[in-house]
N, C-alpha and C positions, 0 to 999 in steps of 0.2 A: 048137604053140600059136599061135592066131592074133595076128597083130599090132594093134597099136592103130591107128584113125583118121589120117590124114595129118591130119586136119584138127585133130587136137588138136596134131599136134609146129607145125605152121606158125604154131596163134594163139601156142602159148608162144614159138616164136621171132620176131613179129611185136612181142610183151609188150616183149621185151629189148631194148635200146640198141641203138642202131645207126650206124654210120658215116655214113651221110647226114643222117638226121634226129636230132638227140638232141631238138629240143623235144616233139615227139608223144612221148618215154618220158617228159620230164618232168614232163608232165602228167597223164600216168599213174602217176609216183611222186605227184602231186599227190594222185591222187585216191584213190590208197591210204590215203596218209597222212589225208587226211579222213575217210576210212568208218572209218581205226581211231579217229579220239580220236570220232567221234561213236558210234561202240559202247563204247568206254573209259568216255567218259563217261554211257552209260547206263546201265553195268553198275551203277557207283559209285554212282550219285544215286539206283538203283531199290533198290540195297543197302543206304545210306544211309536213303533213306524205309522200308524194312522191318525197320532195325534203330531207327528212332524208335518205330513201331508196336509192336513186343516189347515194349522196352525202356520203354515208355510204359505198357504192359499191364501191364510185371510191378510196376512203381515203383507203381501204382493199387493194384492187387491185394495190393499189401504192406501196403497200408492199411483198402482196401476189401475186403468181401465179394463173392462171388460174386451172393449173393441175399441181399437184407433183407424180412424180413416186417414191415411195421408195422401200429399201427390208427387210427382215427380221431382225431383231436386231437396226433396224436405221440404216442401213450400206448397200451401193450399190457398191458391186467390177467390175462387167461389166455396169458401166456408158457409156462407149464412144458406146457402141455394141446400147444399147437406147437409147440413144442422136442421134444415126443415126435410128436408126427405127421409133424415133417420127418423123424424120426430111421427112420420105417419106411420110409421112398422109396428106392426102389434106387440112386437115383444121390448120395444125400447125405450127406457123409463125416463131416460134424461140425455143431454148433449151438452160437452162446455168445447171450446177451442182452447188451443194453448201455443205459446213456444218454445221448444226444445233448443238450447245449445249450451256450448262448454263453453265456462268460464277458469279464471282463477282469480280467487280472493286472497284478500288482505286485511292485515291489522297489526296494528301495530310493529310487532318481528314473524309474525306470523304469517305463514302464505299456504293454500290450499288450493288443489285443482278439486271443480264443481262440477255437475250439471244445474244448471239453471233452465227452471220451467217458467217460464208464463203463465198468470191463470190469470181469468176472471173470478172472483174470491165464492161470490156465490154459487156460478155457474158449476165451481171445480167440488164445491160441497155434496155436490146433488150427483156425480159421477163416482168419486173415492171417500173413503173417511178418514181422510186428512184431517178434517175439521177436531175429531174423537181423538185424535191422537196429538191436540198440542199441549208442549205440559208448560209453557208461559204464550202470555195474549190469545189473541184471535186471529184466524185465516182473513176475518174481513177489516182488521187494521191496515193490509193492504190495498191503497187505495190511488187512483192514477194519477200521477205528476207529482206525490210526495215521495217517490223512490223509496220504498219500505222495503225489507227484506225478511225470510222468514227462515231461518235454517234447521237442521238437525244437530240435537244437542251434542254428540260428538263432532261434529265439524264446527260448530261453536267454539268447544272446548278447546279443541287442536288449533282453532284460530287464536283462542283466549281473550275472545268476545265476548258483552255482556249484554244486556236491552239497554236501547238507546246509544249505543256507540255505534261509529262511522268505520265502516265497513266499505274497501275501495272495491271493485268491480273491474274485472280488466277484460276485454271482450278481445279474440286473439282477431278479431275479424280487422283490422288496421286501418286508419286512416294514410295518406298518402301528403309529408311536408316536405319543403325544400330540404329538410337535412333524412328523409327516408321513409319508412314507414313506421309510423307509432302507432301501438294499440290503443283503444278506445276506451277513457278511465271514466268511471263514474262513482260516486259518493252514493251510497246506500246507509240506511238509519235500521238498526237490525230491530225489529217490534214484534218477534213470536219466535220463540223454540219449538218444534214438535220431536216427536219420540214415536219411532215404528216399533223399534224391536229387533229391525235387522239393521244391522252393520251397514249394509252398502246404500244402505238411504240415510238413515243417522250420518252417516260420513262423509255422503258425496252430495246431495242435494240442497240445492237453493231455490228459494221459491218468491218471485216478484212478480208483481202488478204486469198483465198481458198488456195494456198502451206502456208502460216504461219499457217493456222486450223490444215492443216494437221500436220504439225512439233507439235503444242502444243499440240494436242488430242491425237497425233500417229496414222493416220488414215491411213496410208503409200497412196498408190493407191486408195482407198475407198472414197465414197460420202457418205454423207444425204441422197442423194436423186437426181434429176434430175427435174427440173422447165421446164413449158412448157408456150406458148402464144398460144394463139385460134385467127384464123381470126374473130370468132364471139363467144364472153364470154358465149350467153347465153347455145353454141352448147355444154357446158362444162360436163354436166351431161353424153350427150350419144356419146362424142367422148371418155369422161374416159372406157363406159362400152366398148366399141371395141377393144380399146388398152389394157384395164385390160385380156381382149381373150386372146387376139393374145399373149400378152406376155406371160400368165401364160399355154396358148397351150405350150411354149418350156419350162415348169416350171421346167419339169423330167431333163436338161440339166443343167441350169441354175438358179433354186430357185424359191421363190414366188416371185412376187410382188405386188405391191400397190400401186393404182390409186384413187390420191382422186384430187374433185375439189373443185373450192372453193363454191359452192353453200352446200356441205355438210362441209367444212370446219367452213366455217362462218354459221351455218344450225340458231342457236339459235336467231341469230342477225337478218337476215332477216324474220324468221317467227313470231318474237318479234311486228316487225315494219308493217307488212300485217296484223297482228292481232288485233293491237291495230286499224290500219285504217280503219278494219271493222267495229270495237266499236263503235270509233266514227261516224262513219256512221252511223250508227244505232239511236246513245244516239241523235245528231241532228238533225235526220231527226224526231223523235219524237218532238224535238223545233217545225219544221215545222206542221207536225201535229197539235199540239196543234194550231198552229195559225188557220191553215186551218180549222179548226172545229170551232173556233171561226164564221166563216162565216154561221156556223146553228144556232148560236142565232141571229147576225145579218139578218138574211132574212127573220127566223121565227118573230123575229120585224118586218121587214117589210112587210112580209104580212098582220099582225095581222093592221096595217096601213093603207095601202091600201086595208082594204079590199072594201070598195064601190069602191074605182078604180076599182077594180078585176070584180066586180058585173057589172058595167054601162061597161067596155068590153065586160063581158058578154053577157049582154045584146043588144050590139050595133053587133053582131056575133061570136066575138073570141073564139075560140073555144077553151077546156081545154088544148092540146098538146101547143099551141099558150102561153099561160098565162103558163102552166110550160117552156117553152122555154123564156118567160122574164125572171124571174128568177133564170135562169141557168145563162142566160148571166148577171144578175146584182153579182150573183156569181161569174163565170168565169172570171169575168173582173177585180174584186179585187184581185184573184189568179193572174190573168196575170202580172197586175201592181207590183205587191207587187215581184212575182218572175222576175220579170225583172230587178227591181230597184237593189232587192237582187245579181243577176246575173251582174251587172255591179260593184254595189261597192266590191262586193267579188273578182272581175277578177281582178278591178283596186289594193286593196289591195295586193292580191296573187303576182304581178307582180313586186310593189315596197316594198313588205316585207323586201325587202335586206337594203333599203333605213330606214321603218320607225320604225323598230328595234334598231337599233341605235341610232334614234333620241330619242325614250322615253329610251333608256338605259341613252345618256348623258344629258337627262334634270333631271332622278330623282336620277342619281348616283348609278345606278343599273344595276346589270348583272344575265340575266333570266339565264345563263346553266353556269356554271363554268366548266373551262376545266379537272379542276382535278378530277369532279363529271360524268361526261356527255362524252361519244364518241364525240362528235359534240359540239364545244360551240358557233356556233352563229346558226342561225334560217336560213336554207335553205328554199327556196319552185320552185317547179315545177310542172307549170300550166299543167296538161293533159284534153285539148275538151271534149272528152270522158265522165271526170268525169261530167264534167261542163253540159254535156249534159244529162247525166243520173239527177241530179240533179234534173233541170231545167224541166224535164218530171216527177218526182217524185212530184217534187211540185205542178206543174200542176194538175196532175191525182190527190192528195188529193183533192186540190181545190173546184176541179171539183165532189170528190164524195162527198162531204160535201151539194154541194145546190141541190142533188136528193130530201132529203127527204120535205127540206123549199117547194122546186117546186109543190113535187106531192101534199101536204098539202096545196096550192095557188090552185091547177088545182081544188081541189073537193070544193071547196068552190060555195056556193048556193045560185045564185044571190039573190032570194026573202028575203032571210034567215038575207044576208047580206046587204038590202036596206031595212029591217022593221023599222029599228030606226035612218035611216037620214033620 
């Protein structure tokens, strides 16, 4: 079997402590130790920002449609005619209608501005999973002409509402009496809390029975609009532009439409959170960096050290490519440690994040995201390979271009030059 390289056993034992010099190992423990917590830390933060992104999608999505068809004025008179044409599209799983408008509620001393949706109870099940997210009753306690309501527990709370209490409704749309116009009040019996997880649907949304919308708006036969589900979320962009064709082909018959998904719906939110994860990719991998370049004062010490080592190799044959190849590998090797070590505690962290968030919230009596500040109040993360491996090669490849120039500056050195004064 052939033997390995002299020149890999000499950089790992050049790597190691040594009797004369301990400060040239320690600054290579130094720079170990840097290249791990700046890959540690970018495994976390890039974990972190991709479990915001999920977890941001899915909390939308619980709410939101895939795709809304509307029409002009916020008003869709031939719903059932596109409820059945989304329904022949290969990629679309379900259809409900709904209606969209603002309200404000009441209770007792209590008053809140809302949106209030419409739904058909089943219909809206098979579109969002509203259903999964209520933490009192059911979505299909709402049922048409008993005026049921179903709110988010923060907008409960802020009302100081409970199940079964009488909840007024005031529709700003106005009726017209001799003494002016008065808004349109109705009694609602509140039968379901749900719980997203974000703030601005906990807080702002009401949700009743689609024939009672219609009775309190006056929408006679009219929708909002028409909600769609995609066998696949991401397809959502270019199944809206096909159906936005085809449907506004029969426009001259039948009006405009409007086809939005929710990647433009939600646009601000997700290019917020891909933005910022580039940043930080960036601002960290300079952590990295800086460490990694720390490895050209560590070898430029070490050569300046060895240099009669360098000389009596010389001497004894080695040849310059040989003596730059130790020191690549006494380079390389601290990069590799240091990004490996980094690559394990970052994986290990990323993975029980869910766990050690918590822990330091209840030891110093602190909470990083408050809900009424923040879309998200606890700290997602999801680990994606990919990143970990991009990474882990980035580290590397500094590492790695850090000990060219220590090397070439070892390879020229002149044995005679360098043996005049031992």
């Amino acid at each position: 079997m052939k033997s390995l390289p002299y020149e890999l056993f000499v950089g790992w034992r050049y790597t190691r402590a040594k009797r004369k010099n301990h400060f040239i190992s320690f600054i290579s423990l130094t720079s170990m130790i840097g290249i791990a917590l700046g890959v540690a830390a970018l495994i976390v933060v890039l974990s972190v920002m991709n479990g915001f992104q999920k977890e941001l999608r899915t909390r939308i999505l619980g709410v939101a449609s895939h795709l809304e068809v509307t029409g002009g004025g916020n008003q869709l008179s031939d719903w059932q005619s596109v409820a059945a044409f989304a329904a022949r599209q290969p990629n679309v799983q379900a259809s409900a209608p709904y209606i969209s408008a603002q309200a404000m509620l009441s209770y007792d001393q209590g008053v809140q501005g809302a949106i209030v949706r419409g739904v058909i109870p089943n219909a809206e099940d098979q579109v969002a999973d509203l259903g999964k997210h209520m933490k009192v009753g059911r979505l299909e306690d709402l049922r048409a002409g008993e005026f049921g309501i179903v709110l988010g527990v923060d907008l409960a709370q802020a009302l100081g509402a409970q199940i079964g209490d009488k909840v007024v409704l005031m529709a700003p749309q106005g009726q017209f009496t001799p003494t002016g116009v008065v808004p349109r009040l109705k009694q609602f019996t509140l039968v379901g809390l749900f719980q997203i997880g974000m703030y601005e649907y906990d807080a702002g949304l009401a949700l009743i029975h689609m024939d009672d919308a219609a009775k309190l708006y006056r929408m006679g036969d009219k929708v909002s609009g028409v909600r769609l589900k995609l066998a696949d979320l991401f397809d959502a962009p270019a199944v809206a532009a096909n159906i936005s064709d085809q449907l506004n082909a029969q426009a001259n018959r039948t009006g405009d439409y409007y086809v939005s998904d929710w990647t433009r719906q939600h646009a601000n939110f997700f290019r917020a959170v891909q933005m910022e994860k580039r940043v930080m990719f960036i601002i960290l991998t300079l952590i990295v960096a800086v460490a990694a370049f720390n490895i050209v004062s560590t070898l430029v010490m070490a050569v300046t050290d060895k240099r009669a080592d360098i000389a009596i190799m010389r001497t004894f044959g080695a040849s310059p490519g040989s003596i730059m190849k130790i020191f690549i590998v006494q380079g390389a090797l601290i990069g590799v440690i240091g990004t490996a070590l980094g690559a394990l505690f970052g994986i290990l962290i990323a993975l029980n994040i869910d766990t050690i968030i918590p822990f330091i919230e209840n030891l110093f009596n602190v909470q990083f995201l408050a809900k009424d500040v923040y879309y998200i109040s606890d700290l997602p993360s999801d680990l994606i390979w990919s990143d970990v491996f991009t990474i882990v090669t980035v580290s590397f490849f500094l590492s790695l271009l850090a000990t060219l120039y220590p090397s070439f500056k070892a390879s020229r050195i002149n044995p005679a030059e360098a043996l005049r004064y031992e």
